[in-house]
PDB file of N, CA, C and O in Angstrom:
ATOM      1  N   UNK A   1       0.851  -1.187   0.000  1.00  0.00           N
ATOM      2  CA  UNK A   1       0.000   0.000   0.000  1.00  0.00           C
ATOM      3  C   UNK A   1       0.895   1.248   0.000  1.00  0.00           C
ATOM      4  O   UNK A   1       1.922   1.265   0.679  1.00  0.00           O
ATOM      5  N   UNK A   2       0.547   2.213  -0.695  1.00  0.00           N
ATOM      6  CA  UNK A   2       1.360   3.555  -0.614  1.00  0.00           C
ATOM      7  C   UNK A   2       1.300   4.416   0.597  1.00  0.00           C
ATOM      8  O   UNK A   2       0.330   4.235   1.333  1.00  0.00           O
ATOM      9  N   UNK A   3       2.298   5.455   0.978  1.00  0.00           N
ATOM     10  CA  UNK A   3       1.995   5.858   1.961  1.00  0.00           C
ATOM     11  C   UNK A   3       1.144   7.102   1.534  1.00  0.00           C
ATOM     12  O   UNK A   3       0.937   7.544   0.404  1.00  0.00           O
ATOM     13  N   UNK A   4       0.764   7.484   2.600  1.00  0.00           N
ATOM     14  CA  UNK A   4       0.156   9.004   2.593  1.00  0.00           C
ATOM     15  C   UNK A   4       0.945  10.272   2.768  1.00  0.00           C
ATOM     16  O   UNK A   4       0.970  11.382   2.236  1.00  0.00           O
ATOM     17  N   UNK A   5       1.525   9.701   3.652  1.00  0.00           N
ATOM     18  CA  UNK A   5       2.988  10.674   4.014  1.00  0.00           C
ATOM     19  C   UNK A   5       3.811  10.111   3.477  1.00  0.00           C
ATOM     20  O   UNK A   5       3.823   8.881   3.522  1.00  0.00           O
ATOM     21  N   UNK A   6       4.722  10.782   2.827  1.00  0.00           N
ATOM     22  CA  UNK A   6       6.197  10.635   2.912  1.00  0.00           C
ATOM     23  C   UNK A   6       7.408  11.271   3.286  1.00  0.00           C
ATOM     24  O   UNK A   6       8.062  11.597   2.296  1.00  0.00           O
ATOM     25  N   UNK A   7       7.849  11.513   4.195  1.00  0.00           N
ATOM     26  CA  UNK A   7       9.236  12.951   4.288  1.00  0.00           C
ATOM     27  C   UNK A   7      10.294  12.514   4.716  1.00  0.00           C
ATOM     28  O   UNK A   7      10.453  11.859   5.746  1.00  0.00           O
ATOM     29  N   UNK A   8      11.238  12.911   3.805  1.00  0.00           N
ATOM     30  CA  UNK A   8      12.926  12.874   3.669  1.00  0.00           C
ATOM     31  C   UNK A   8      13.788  14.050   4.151  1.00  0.00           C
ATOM     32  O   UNK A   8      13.965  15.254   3.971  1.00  0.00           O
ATOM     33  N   UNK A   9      14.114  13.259   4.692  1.00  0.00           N
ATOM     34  CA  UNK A   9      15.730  14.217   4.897  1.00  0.00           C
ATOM     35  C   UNK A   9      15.390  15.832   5.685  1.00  0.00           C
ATOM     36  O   UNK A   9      16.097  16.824   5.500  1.00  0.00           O
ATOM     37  N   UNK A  10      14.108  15.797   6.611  1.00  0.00           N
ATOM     38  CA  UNK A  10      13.485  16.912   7.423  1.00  0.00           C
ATOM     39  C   UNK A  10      14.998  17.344   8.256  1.00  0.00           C
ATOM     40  O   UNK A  10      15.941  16.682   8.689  1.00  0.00           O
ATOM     41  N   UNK A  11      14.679  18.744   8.218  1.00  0.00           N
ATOM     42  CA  UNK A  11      15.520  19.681   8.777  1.00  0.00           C
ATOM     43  C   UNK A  11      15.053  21.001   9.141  1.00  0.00           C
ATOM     44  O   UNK A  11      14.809  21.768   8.210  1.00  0.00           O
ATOM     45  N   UNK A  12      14.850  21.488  10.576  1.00  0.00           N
ATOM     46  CA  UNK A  12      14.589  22.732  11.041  1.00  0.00           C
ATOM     47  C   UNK A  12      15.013  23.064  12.269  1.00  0.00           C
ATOM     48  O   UNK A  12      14.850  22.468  13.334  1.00  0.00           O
ATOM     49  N   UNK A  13      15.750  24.384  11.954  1.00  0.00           N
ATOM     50  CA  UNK A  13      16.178  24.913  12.625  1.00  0.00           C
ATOM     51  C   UNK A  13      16.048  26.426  13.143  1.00  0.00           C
ATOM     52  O   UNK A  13      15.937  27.259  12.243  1.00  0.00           O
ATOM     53  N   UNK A  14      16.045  26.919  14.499  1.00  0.00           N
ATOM     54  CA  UNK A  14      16.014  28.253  14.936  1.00  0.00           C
ATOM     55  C   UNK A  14      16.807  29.007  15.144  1.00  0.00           C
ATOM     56  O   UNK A  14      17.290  29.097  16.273  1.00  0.00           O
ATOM     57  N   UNK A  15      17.330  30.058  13.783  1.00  0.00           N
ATOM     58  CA  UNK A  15      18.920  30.368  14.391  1.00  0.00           C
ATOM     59  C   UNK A  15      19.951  29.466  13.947  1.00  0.00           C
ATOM     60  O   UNK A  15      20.030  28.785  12.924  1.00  0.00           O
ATOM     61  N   UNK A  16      20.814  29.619  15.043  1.00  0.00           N
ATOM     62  CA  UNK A  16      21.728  28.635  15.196  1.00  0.00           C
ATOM     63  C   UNK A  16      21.362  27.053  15.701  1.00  0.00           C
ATOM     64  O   UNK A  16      22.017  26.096  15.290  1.00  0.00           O
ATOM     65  N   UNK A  17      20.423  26.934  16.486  1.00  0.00           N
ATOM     66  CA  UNK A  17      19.921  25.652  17.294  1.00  0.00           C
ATOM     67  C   UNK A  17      18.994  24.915  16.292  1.00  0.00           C
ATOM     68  O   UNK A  17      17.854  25.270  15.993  1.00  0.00           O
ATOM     69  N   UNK A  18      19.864  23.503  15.675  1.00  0.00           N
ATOM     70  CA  UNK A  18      19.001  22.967  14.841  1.00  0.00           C
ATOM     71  C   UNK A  18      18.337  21.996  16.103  1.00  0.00           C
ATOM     72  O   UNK A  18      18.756  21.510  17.153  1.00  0.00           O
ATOM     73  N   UNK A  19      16.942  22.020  15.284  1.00  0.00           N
ATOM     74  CA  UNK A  19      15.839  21.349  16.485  1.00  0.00           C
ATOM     75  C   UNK A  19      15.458  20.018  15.730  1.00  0.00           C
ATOM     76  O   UNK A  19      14.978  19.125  16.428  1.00  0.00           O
ATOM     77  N   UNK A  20      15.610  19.796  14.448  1.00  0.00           N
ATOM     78  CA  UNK A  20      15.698  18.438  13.792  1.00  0.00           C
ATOM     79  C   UNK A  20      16.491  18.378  12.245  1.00  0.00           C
ATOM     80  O   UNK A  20      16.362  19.134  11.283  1.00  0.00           O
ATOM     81  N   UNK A  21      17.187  17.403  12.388  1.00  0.00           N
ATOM     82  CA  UNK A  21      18.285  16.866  11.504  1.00  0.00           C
ATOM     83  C   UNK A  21      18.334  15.676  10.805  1.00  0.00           C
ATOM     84  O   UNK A  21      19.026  14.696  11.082  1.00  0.00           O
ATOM     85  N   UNK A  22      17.474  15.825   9.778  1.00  0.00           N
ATOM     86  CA  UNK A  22      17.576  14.067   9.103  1.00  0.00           C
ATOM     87  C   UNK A  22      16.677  13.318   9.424  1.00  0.00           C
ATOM     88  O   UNK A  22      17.060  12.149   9.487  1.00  0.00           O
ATOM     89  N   UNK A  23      15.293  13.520   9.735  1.00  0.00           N
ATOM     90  CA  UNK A  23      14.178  13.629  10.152  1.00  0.00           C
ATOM     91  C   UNK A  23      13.639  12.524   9.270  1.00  0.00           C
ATOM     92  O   UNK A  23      13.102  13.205   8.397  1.00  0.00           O
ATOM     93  N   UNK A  24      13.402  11.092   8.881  1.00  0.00           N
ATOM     94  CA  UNK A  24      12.084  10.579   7.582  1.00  0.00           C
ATOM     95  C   UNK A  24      11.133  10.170   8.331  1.00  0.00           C
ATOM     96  O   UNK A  24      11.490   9.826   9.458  1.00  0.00           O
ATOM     97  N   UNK A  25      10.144  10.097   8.115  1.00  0.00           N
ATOM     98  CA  UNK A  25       8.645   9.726   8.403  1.00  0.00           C
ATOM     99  C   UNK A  25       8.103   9.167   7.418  1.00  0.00           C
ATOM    100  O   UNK A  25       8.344   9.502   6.258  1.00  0.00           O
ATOM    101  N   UNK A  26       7.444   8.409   7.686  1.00  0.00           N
ATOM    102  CA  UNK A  26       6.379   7.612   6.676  1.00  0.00           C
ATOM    103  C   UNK A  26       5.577   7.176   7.276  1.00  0.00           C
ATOM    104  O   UNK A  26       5.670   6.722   8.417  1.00  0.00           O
ATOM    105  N   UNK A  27       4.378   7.259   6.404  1.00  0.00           N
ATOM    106  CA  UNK A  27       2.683   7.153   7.162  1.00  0.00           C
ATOM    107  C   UNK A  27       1.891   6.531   6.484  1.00  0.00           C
ATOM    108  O   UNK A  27       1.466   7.095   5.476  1.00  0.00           O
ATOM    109  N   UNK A  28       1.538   5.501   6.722  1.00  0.00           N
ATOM    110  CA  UNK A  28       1.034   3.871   5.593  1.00  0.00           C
ATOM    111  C   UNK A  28      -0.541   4.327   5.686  1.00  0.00           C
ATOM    112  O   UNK A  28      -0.999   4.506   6.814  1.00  0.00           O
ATOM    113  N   UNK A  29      -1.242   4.487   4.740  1.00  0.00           N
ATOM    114  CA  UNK A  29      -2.878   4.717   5.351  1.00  0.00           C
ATOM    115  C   UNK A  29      -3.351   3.662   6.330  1.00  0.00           C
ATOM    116  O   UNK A  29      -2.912   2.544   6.600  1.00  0.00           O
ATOM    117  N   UNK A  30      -4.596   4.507   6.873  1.00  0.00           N
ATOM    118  CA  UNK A  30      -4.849   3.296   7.896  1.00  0.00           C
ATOM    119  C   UNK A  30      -4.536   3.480   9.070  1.00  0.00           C
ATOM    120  O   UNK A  30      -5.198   3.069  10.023  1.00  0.00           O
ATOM    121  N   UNK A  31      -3.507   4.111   9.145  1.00  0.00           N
ATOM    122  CA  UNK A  31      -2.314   4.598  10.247  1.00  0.00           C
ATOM    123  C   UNK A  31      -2.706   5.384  10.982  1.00  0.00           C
ATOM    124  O   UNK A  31      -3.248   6.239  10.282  1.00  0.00           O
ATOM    125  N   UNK A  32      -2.832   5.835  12.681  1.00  0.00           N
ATOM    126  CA  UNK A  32      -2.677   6.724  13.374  1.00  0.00           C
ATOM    127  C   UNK A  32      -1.415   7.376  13.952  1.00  0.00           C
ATOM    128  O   UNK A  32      -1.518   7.037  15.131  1.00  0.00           O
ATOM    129  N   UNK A  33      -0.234   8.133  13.862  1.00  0.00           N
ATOM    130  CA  UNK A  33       0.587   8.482  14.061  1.00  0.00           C
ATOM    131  C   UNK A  33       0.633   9.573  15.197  1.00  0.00           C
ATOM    132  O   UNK A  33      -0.200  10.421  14.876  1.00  0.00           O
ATOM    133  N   UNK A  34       1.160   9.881  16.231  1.00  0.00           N
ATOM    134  CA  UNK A  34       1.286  11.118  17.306  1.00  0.00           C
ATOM    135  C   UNK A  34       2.178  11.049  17.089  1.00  0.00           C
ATOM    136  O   UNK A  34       2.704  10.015  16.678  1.00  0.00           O
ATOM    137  N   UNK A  35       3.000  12.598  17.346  1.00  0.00           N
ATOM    138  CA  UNK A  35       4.331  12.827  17.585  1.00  0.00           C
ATOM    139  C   UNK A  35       4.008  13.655  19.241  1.00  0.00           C
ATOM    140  O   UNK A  35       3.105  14.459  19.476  1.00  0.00           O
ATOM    141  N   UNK A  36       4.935  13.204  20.087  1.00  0.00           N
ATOM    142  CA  UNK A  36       4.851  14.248  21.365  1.00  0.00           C
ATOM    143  C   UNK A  36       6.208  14.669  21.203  1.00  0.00           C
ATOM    144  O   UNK A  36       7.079  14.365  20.388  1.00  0.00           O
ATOM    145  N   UNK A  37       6.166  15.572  22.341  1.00  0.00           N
ATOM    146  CA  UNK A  37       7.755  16.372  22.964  1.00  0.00           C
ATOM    147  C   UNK A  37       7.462  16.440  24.334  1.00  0.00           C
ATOM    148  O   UNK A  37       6.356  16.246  24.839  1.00  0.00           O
ATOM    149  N   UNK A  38       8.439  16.708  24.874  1.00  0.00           N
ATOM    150  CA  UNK A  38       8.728  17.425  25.967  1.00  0.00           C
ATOM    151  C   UNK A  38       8.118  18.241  26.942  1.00  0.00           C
ATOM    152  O   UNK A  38       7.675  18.164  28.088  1.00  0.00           O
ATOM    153  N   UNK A  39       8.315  19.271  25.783  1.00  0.00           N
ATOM    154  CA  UNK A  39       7.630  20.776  26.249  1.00  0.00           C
ATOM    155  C   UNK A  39       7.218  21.476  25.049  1.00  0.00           C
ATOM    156  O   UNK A  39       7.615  21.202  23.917  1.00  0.00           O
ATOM    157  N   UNK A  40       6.270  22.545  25.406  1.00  0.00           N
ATOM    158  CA  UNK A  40       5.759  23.319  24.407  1.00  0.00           C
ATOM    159  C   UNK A  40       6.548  24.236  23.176  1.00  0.00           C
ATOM    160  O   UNK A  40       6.402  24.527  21.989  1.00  0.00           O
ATOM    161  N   UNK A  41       7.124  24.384  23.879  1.00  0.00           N
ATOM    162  CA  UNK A  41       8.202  25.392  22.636  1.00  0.00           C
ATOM    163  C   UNK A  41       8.724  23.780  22.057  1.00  0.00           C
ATOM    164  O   UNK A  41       8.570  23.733  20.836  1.00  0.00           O
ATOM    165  N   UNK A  42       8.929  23.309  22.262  1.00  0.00           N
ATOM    166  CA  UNK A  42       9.697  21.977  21.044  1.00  0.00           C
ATOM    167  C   UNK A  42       8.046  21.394  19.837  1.00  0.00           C
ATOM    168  O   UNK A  42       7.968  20.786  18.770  1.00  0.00           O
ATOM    169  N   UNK A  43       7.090  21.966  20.722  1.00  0.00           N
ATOM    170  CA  UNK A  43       5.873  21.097  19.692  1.00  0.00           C
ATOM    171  C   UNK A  43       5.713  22.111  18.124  1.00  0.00           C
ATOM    172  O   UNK A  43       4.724  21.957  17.408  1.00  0.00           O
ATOM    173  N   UNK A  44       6.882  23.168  17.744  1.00  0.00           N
ATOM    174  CA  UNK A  44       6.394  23.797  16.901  1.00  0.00           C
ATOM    175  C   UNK A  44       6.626  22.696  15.544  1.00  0.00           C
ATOM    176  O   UNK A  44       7.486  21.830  15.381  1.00  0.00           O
ATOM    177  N   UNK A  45       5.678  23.053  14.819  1.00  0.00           N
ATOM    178  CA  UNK A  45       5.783  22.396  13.378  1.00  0.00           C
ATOM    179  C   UNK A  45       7.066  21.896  12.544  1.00  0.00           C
ATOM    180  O   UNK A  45       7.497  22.882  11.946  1.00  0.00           O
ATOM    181  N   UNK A  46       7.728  20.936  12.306  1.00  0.00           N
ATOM    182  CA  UNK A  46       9.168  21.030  11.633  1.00  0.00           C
ATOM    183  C   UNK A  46       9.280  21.560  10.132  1.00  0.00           C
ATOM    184  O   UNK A  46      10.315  21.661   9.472  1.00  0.00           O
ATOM    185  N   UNK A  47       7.960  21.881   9.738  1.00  0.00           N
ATOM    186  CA  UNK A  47       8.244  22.262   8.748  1.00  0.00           C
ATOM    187  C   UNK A  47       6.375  23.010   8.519  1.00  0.00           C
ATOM    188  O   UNK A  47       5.387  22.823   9.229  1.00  0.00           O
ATOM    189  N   UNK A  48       6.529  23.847   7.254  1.00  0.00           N
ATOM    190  CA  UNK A  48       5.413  24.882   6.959  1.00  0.00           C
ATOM    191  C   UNK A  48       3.590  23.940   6.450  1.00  0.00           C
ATOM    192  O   UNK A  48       3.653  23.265   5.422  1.00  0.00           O
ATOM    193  N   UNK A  49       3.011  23.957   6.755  1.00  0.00           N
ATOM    194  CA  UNK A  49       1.693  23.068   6.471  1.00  0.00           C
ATOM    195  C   UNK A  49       1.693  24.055   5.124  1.00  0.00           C
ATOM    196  O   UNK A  49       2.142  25.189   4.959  1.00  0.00           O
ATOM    197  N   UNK A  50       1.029  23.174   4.273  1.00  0.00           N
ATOM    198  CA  UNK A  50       0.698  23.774   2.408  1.00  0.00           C
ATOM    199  C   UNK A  50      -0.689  24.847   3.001  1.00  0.00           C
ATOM    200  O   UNK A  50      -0.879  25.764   2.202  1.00  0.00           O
ATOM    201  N   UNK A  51      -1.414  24.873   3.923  1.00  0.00           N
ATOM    202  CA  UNK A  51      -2.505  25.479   3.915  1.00  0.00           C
ATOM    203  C   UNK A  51      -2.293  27.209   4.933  1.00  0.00           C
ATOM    204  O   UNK A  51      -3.185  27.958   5.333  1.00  0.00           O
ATOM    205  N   UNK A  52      -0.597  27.362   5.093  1.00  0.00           N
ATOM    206  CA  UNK A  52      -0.440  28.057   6.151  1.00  0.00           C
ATOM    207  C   UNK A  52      -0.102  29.281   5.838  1.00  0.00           C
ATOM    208  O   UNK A  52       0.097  30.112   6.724  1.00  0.00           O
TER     209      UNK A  52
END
């Protein structure tokens, strides 16, 4: 089955402080996926949503 997601090689950073490096994800349909953190300032987006 194909995925729905696919992402390569994710990278974001603030500044100087990279907050993710080499990042892939893949998301098979069907699938429920969470990502947590820590703390709130780490839950920002790693990258821009197409609708944003």
């Amino acid at each position: 089955m194909a995925p729905v997601l696919d992402a390569r090689n994710l990278r974001r950073s603030y500044g100087a402080t990279v907050a993710l490096d080499g990042i892939d994800l893949t998301v098979e349909a069907g699938r429920i996926v969470g990502l947590t953190a820590r703390t709130a300032r780490a839950r920002a987006p790693p990258c821009r949503p197409s609708w944003a």
